[in-house]
TORPA-4810 file (N, C-alpha, C, O; in nm, 3 decimals):
<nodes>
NODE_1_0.069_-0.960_-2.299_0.097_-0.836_-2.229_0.150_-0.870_-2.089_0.093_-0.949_-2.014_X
NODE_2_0.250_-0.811_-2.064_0.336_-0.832_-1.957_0.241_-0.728_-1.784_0.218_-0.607_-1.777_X
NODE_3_0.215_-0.818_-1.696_0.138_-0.706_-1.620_0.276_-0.627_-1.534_0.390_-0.674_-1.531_X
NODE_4_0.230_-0.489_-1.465_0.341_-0.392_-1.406_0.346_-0.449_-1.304_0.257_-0.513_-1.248_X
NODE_5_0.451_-0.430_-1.271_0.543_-0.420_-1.153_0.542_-0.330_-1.067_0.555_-0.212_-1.101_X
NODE_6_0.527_-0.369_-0.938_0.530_-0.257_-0.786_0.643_-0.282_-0.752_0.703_-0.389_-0.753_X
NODE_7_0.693_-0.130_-0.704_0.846_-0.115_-0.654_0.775_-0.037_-0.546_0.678_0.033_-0.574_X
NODE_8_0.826_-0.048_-0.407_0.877_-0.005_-0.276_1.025_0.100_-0.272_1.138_0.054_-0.285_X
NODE_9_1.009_0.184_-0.261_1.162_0.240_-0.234_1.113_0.380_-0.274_0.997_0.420_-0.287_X
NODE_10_1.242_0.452_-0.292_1.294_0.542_-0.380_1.246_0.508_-0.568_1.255_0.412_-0.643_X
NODE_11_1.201_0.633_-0.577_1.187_0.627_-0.736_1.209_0.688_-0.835_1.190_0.809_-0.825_X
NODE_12_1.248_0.645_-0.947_1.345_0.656_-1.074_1.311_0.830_-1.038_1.226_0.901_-0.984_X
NODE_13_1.481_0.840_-1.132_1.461_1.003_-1.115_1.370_1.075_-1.249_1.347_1.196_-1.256_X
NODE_14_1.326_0.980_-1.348_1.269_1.012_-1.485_1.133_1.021_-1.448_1.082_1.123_-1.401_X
NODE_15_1.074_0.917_-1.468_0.931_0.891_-1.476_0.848_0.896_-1.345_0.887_0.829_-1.249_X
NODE_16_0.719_0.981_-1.334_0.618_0.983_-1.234_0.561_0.832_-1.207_0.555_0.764_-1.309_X
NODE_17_0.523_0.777_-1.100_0.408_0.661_-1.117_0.331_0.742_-1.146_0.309_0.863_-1.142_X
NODE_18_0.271_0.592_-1.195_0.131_0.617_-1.235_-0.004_0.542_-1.158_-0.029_0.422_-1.149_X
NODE_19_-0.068_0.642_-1.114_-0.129_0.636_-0.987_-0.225_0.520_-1.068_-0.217_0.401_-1.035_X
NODE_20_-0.312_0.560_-1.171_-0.416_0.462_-1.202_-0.327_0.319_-1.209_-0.371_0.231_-1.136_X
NODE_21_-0.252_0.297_-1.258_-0.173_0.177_-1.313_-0.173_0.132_-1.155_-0.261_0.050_-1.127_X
NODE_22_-0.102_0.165_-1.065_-0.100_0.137_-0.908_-0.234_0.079_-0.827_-0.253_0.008_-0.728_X
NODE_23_-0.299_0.135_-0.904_-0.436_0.104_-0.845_-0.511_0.007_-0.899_-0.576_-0.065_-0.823_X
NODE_24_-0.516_-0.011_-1.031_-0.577_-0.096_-1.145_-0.464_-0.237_-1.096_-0.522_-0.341_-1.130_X
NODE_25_-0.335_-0.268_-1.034_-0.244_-0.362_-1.076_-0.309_-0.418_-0.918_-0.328_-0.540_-0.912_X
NODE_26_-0.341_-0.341_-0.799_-0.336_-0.373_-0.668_-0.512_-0.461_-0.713_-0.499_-0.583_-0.703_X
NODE_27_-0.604_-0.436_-0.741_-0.678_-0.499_-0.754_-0.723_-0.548_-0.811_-0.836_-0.590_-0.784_X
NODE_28_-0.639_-0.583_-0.975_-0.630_-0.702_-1.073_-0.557_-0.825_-1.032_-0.595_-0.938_-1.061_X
NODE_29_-0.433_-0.793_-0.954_-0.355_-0.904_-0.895_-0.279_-0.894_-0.776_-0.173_-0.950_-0.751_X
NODE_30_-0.338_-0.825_-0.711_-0.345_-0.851_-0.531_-0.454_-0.861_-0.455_-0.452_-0.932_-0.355_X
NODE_31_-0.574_-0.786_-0.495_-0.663_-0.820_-0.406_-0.721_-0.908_-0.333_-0.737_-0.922_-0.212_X
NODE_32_-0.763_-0.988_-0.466_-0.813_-1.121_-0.414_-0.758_-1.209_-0.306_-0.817_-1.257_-0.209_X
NODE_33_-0.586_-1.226_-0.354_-0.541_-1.270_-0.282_-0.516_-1.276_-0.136_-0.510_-1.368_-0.054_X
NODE_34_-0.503_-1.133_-0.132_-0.509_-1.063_-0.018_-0.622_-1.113_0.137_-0.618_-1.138_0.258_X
NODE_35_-0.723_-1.101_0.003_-0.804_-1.135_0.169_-0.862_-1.287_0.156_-0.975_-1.316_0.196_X
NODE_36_-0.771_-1.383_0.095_-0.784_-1.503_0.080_-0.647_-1.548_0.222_-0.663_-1.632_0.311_X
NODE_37_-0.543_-1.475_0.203_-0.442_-1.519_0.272_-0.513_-1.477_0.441_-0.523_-1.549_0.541_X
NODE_38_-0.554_-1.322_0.417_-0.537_-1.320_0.579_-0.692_-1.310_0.615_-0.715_-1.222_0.697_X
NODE_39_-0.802_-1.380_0.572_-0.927_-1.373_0.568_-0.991_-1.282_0.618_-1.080_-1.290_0.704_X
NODE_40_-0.938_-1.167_0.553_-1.011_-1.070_0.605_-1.019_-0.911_0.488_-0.925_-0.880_0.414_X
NODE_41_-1.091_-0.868_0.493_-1.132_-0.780_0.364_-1.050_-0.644_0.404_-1.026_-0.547_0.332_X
NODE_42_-1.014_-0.666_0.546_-0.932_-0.497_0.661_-0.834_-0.526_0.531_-0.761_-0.435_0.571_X
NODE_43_-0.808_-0.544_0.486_-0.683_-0.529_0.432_-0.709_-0.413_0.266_-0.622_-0.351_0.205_X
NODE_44_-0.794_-0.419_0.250_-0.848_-0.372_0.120_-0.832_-0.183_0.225_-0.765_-0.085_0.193_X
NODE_45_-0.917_-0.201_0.335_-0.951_-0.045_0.368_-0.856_-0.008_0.409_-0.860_0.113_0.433_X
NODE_46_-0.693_-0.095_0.450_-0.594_0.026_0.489_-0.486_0.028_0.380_-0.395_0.111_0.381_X
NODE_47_-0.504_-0.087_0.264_-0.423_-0.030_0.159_-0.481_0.093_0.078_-0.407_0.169_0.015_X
NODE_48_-0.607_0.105_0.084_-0.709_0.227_0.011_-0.646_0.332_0.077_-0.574_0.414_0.020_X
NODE_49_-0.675_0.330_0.221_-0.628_0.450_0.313_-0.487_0.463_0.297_-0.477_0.583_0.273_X
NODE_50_-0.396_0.424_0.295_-0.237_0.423_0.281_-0.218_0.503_0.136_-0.192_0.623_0.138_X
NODE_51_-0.229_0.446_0.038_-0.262_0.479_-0.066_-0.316_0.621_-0.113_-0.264_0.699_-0.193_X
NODE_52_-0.449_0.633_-0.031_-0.469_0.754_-0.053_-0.413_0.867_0.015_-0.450_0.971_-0.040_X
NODE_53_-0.346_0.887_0.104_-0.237_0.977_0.226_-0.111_0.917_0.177_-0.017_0.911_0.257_X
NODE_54_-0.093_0.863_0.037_0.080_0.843_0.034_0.103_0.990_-0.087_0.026_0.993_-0.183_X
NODE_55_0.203_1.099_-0.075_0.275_1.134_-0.141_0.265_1.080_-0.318_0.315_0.973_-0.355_X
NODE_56_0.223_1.135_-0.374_0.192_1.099_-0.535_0.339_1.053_-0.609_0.355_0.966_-0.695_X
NODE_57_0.431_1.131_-0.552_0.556_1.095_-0.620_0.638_0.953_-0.582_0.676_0.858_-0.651_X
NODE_58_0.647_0.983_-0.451_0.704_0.860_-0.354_0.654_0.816_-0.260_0.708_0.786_-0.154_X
NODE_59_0.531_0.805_-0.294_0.485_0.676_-0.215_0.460_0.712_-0.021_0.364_0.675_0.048_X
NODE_60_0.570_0.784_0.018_0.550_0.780_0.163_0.440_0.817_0.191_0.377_0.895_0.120_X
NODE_61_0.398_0.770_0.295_0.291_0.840_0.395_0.366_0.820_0.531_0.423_0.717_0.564_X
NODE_62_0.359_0.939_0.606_0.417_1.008_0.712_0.299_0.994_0.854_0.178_1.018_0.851_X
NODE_63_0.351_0.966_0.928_0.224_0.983_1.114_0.088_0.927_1.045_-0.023_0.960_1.004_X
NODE_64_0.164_0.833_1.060_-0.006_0.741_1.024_-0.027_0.577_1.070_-0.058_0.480_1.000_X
NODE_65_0.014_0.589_1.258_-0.034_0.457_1.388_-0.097_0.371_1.289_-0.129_0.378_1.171_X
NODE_66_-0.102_0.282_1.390_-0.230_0.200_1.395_-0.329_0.235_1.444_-0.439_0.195_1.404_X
NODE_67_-0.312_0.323_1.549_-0.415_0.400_1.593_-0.517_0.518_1.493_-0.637_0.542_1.499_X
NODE_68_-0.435_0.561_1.425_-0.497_0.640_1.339_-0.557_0.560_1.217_-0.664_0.572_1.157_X
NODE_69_-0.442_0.467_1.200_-0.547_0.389_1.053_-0.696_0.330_1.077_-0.787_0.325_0.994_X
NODE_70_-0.701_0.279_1.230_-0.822_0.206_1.314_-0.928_0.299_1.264_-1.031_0.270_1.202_X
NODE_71_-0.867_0.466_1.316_-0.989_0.576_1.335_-1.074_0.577_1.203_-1.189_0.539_1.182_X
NODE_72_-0.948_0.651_1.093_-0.974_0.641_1.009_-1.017_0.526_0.879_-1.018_0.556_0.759_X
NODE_73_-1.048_0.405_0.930_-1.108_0.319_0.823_-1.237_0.238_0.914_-1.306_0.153_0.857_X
NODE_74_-1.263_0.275_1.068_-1.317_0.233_1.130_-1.319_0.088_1.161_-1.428_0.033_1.166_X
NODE_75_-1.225_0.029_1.179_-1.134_-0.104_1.233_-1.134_-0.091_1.361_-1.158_0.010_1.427_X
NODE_76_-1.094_-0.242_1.409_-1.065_-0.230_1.570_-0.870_-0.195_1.524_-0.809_-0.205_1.417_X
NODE_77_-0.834_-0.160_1.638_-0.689_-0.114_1.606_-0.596_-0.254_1.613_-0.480_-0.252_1.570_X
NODE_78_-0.654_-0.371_1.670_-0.586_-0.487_1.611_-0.623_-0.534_1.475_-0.553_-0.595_1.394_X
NODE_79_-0.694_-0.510_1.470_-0.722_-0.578_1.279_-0.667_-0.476_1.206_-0.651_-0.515_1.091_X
NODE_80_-0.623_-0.337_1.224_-0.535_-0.280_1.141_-0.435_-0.301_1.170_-0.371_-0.303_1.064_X
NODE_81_-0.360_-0.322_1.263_-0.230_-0.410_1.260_-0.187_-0.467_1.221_-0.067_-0.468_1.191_X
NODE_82_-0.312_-0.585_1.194_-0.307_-0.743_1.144_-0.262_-0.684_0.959_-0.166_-0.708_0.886_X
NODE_83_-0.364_-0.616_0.947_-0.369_-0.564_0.782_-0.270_-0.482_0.717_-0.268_-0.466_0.595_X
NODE_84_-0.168_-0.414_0.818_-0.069_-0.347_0.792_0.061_-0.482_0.802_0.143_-0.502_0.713_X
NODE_85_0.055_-0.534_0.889_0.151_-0.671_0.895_0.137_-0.732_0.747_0.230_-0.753_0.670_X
NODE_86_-0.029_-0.763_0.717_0.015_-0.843_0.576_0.050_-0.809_0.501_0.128_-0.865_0.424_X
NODE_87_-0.016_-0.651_0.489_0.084_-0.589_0.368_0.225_-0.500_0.358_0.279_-0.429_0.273_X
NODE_88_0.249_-0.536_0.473_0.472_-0.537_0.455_0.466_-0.647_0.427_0.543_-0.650_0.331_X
NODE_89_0.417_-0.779_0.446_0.513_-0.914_0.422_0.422_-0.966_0.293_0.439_-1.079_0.249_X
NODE_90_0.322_-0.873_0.235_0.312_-0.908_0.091_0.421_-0.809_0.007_0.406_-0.809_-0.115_X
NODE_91_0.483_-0.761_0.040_0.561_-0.629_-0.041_0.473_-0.556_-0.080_0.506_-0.493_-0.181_X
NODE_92_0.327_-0.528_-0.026_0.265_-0.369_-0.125_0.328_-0.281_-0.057_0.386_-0.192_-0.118_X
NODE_93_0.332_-0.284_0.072_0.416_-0.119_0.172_0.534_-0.144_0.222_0.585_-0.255_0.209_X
NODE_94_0.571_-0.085_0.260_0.737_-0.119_0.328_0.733_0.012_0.475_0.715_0.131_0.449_X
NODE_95_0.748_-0.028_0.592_0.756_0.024_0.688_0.870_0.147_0.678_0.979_0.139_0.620_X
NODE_96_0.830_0.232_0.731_0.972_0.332_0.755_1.052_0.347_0.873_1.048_0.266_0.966_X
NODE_97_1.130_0.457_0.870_1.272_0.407_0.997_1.151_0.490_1.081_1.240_0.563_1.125_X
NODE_98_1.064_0.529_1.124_1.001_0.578_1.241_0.852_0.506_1.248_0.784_0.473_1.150_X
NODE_99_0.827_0.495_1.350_0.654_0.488_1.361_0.538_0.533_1.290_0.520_0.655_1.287_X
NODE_100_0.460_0.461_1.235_0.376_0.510_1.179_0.433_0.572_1.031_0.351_0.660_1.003_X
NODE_101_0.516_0.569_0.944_0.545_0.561_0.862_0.585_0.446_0.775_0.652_0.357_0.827_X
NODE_102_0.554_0.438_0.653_0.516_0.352_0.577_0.544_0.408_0.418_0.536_0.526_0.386_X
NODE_103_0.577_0.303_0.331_0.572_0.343_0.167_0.498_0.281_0.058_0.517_0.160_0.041_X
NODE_104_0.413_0.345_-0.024_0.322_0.239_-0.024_0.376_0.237_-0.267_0.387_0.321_-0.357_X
NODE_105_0.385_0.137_-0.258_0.468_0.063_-0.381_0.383_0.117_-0.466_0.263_0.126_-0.440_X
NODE_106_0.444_0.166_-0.596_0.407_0.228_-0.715_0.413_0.168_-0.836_0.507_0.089_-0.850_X
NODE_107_0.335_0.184_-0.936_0.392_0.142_-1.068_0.423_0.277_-1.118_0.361_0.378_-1.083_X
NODE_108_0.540_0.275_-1.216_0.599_0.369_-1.285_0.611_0.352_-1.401_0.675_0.253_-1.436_X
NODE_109_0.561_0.430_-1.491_0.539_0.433_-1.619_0.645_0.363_-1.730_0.624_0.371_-1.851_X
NODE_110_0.733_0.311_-1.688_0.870_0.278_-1.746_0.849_0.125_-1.687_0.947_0.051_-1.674_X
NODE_111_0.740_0.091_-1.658_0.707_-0.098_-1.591_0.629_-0.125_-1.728_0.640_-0.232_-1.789_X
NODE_112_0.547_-0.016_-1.772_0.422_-0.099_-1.812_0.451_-0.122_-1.943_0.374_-0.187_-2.013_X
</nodes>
């Protein structure tokens, strides 16, 4: 069995993601890794938080700092930085053209 694929972007004009698949793929074969690379577990509570304030269809989440991710996952506001840095340069999110916007990568039913 082939595991799914996370896409960042714009998405197919057919098929919804699929939120469980997105979620089941981020912590079958990213997690671990995750807080092996940047030793630190912050990374689990602002992909949860991202994740959960992203748009069901596409992924965006809209006005959402570092300041606000800090508040809301109770982080210092540099370690959510740190945790938003690793995950643009792991490809789970992709930054947007403004501040505090972000996209957070989907599986879509047409991966799995």
């Amino acid at each position: 069995m082939v595991a799914p694929r996370c896409k960042v972007g714009k998405p197919p004009a057919g098929p919804r993601p699929d939120r469980w698949a997105t979620l089941n793929t981020f912590v079958d074969e990213r997690l671990a890794g995750l807080v092996i690379e940047t030793g630190s577990a912050a990374v689990i509570a602002v992909w949860l938080l991202l994740y959960r304030q992203a748009d069901g269809r596409t992924g965006r989440v809209s006005r959402l700092g570092s300041r606000r991710v800090a508040e809301l996952t109770g982080l210092a506001r540099n370690t959510a930085r740190v945790a938003l840095r690793a995950l643009i340069q792991a490809g789970i999110i992709a930054p947007g053209s403004r501040a505090g916007e972000y996209t957070v990568a989907h599986v879509f039913r047409d991966d799995v």
